[in-house]
N, C-alpha and C positions, 0 to 999 in steps of 0.2 A: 356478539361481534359479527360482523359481513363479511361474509365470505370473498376471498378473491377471487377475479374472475382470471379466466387464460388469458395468454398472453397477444391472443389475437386481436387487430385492429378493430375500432367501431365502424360499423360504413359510414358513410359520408352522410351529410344531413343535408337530404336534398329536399326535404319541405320549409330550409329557411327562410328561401324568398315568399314561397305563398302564405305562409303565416304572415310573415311582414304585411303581402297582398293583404291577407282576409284581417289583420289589426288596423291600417291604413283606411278600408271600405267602412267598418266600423264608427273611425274616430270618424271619418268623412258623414257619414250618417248624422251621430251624434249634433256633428257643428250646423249640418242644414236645416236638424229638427230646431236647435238653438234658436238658430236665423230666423228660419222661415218663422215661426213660434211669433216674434215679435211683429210679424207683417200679414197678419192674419186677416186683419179687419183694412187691407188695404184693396185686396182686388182675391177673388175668389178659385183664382189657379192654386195660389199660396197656402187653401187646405188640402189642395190635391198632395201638393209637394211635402208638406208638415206631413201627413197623415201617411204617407209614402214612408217618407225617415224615421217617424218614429215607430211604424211596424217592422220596419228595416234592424231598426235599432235594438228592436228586443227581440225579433229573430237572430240578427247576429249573436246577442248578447246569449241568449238560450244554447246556443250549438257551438258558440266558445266554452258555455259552463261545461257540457257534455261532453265535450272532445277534451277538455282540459279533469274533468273529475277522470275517466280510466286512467289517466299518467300521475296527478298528482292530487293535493288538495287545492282547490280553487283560491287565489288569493293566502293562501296559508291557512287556511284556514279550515279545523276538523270537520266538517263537515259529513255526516252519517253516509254514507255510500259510495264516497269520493277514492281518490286515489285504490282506484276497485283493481288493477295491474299489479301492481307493488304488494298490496295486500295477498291477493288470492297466488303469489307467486309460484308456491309449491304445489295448488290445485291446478294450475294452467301446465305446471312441468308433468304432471301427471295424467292432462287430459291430451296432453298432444303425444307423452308415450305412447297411452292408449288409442288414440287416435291412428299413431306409426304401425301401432300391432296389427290392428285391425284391417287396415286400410291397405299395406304393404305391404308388411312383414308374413305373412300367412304363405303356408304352401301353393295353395290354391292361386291365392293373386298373381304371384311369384311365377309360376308354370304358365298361366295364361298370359301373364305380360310375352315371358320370354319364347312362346310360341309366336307370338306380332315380330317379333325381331328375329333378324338373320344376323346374329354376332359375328360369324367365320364369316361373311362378308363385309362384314364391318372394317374385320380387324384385316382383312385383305387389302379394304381402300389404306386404312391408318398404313401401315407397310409398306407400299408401293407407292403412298404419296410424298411430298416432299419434307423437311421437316418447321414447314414455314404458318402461318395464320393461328389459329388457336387450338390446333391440333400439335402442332411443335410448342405452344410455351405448354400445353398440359403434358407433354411428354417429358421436357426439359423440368419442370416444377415436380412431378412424379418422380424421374431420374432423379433429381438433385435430393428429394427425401428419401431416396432408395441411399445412397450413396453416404447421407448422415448418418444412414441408421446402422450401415455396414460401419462406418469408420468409428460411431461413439459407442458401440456394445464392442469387449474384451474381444478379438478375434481366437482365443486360445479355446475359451470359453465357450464361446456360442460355435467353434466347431466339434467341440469337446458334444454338446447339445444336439448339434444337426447330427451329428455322429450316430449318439446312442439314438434319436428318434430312426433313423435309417435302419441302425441294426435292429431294433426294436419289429419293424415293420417286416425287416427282411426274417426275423426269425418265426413273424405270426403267418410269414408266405408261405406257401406248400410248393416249390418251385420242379418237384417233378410232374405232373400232370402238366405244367404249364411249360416245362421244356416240350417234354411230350407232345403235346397241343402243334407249338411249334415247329418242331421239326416233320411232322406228320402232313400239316398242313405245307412247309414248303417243301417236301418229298411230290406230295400231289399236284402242286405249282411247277414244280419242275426248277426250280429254284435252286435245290441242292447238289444240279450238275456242275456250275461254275464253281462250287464249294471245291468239288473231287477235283475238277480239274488244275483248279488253285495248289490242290493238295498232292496230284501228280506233276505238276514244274517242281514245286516245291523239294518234292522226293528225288527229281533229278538233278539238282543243283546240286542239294545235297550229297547225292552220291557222287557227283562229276569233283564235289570238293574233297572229299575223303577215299578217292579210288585208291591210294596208298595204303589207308587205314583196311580197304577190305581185300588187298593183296596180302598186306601181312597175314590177316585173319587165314584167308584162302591157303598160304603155305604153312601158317602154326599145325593146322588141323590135317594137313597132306603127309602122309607116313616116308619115312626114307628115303624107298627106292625112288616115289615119286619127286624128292628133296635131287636123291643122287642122278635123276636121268634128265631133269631140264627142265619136267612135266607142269610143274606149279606154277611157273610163270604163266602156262598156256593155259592150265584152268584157269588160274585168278583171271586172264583175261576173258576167257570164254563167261564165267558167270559176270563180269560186265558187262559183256555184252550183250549175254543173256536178258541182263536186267533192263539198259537201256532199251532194249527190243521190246522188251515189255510193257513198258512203261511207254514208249511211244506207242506203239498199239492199243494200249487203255486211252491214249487222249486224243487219237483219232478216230475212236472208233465209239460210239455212244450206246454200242451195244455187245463191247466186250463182255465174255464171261466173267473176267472179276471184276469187272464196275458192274455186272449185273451180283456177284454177292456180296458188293461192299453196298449197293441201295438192298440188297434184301436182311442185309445187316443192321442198317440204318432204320428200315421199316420195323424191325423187329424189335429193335430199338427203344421207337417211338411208344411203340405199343406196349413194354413192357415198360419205360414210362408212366404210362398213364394207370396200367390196369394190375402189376406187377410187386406186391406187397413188400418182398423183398427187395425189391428194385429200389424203390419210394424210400423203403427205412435206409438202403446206404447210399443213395443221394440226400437223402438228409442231414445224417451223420456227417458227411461230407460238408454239407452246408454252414452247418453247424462248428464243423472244425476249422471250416475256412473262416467264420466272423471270429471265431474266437482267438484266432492267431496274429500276434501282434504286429508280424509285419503289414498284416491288412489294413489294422491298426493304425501303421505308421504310414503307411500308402495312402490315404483316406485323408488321412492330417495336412501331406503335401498337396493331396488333388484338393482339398477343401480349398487349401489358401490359394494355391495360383487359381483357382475360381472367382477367389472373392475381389483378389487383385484384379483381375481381369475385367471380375463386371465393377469394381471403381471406376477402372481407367476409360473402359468401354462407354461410359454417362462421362465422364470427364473429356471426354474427346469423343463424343459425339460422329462428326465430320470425318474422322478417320475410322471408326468402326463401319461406318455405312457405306465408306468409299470401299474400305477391304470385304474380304473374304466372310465374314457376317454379314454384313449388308447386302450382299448378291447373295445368300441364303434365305435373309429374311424377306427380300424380294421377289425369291421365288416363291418361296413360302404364300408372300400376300398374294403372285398372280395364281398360283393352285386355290387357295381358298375364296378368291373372287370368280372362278371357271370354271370350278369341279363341283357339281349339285350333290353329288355323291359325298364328299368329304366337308361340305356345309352342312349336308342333315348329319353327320357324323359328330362335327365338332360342336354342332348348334343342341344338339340332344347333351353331349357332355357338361356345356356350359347352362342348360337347363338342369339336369339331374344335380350338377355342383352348385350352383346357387340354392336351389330348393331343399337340398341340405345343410348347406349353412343357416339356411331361414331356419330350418328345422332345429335343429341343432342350438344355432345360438341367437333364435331370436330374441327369447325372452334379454339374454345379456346386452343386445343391442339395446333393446327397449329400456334398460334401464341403464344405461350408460346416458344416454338422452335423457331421462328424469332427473338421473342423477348430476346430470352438468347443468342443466339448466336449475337443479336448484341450489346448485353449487352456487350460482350469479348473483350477487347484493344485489338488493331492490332495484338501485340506481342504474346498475349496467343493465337490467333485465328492462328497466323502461325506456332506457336510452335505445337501449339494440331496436325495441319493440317501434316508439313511438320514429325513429328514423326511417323504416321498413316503411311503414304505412303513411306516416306525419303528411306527407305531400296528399293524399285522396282525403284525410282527416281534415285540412286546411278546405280542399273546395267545398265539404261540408259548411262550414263556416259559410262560404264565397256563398252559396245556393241558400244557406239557410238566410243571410242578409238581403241577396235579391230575392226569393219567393216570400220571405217577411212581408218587404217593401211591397210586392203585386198583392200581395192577400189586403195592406192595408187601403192602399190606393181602392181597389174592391169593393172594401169596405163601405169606405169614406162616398166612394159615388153613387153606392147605393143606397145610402143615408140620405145623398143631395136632391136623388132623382125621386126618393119616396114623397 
């Protein structure tokens, strides 16, 4: 029994009319050999014209049989080497897999296409351009099966999955060396001063909010006589304002003593980080107890869903993501990767070494994902699909084989008269 095919449309059969054309030229033939046939012996143009039609006639007829035996059998009829499409269906799914492998799928191919192309400016122009022409219905057609595929898979489930594949990844990470990396690198960029700075407001608001809390501390800790003479209220105050003194002076000054041992703290930091065995093993453990703790768990479950909702609604409404605060990000985003040569060879290498991997990886299942659908297809869809594709340049065959018939006989015929 025949397989059914997807549920995809057929294209359109756009070599109707020239079939019709090249059958029409044909019968036309035929009726003139007819005609002329009977007026032979009247006047001597009349074998030009016969002799025309009827080589006309069995060229058409020849390159009708041919173009009609790959699609089917000629007339119905079994014919030994006919209908050669239909027949050879699962050798052609398998020469065009091979065909795919060879030809595209391979690393090599793959790396050399994608050095010809600058993808991060590509995807600069696609970003920054409007969402109109055939660049908006391929984005809108993309979103719209981005958004099926999110709303018809369980969402419990498939965060249940994104989950464990994340924690999976996060557990095969060695994430000290790479904090290390990090923080080392933005210590030497100079980067990590806004950090401190951040982190001294931070520490005076703090204190400005809790100056009650470190007056108490200030008198629990102050002995009696200091209790019975007045004294505590005036230290509590003095080490506030000790501290506030301090703390201002750490953020105006970029070369305090203790912002100079809170960066030699930080560099030490880094370093042990990266090279620090013991260091490594309880930043791991760490790691480790943080995936495994269920509030992470449950934290993870919530960010997953307002994600998923978000990119629904974001392809559902379009127009209003691009007008807000995504849309002026992924704007900038397109004018950087269209202007920065530096973060095109960056993204353009990423998007080569990632493709060249997937070849790698999973060409073969591409390859046969393709054999395998195409032989999924009953004969009839596989010569439908086929003879529609081509049928139109199949037809002028016909066209070419009926007029170059007719000049081969004409040819012929004059050089028979003139001998």
């Amino acid at each position: 029994m025949a397989l059914v095919t997807s549920g995809a449309p057929l294209p359109p059969d756009k070599a109707r009319r020239m079939r019709i054309t090249a059958t029409l030229m044909l019968v036309a033939m035929a009726a003139i050999f007819v005609t002329t046939h009977q007026m032979l012996g009247t006047h001597p143009v009349w074998g030009y014209v016969n002799a025309f039609a009827e080589a006309a006639m069995v060229g058409g007829l020849a390159d009708w049989f041919a173009v009609t035996a790959l699609f089917r059998h000629p007339m119905g009829v079994p014919i030994p080497h006919t209908a050669i499409i239909p027949k050879n269906k699962d050798r052609i799914a398998d020469t065009m897999a091979a065909f795919l492998r060879s030809n595209f799928l391979t690393p090599v191919v793959v790396a050399r296409r994608m050095r010809e192309m600058n993808v991060a400016k590509a995807a600069g122009d696609f970003l920054t351009k409007g969402g109109g022409g055939e660049a908006g219905r391929i984005r809108a057609g993309a979103g719209q099966l981005f958004v099926e595929m999110l709303e018809s898979l369980d969402p419990d489930r498939l965060g249940l999955q994104v989950k464990a594949g994340l924690a999976r990844q996060a557990e095969k990470l060695d994430v000290s060396p790479l904090l290390g990396r990090m923080l080392e690198t933005a210590i030497a960029d100079d980067r990590h001063r806004p950090l401190i700075d951040g982190f001294i407001r931070w520490t005076g608001l703090t204190l400005e909010d809790n100056e009650d809390m470190v007056r108490d501390m200030v008198q629990a800790r102050a002995n009696a006589v200091i209790r019975w003479t007045g004294l505590d209220d005036r230290l509590a105050n003095s080490v506030l304002d000790g501290l506030y003194k301090l703390l201002a002076e750490m953020h105006v000054d970029p070369n305090h003593p203790v912002r100079g041992k809170v960066e030699e703290g930080l560099k030490n930091l880094a370093r042990d980080l990266q090279h620090d065995s013991e260091m490594r093993a309880k930043v791991e453990r760490m790691k480790n107890d943080l995936l495994a703790n269920p509030a992470v768990s449950d934290w993870w479950t919530g960010v997953w869903e307002r994600m998923r909702l978000s990119l629904i609604d974001m392809v559902r409404n379009p127009d209003k993501a691009m007008d807000g605060q995504v849309g002026s990000s992924l704007a900038e985003l397109g004018q950087s990767l269209q202007s920065d040569p530096a973060l095109q060879i960056q993204v353009n290498r990423f998007a080569r070494r990632t493709l060249v991997g997937i070849v790698t990886r999973y060409g073969e299942q591409i390859v046969s994902l393709v054999s395998n659908t195409v032989k999924g297809w009953d004969a009839g869809t596989i010569t439908m699909r086929i003879e529609r594709a081509v049928g139109r340049d199949l037809q002028f065959i016909r066209i070419n084989g009926t007029l170059v018939g007719g000049l081969v006989g004409l040819t012929i015929h004059a050089a028979i008269e003139l001998l």
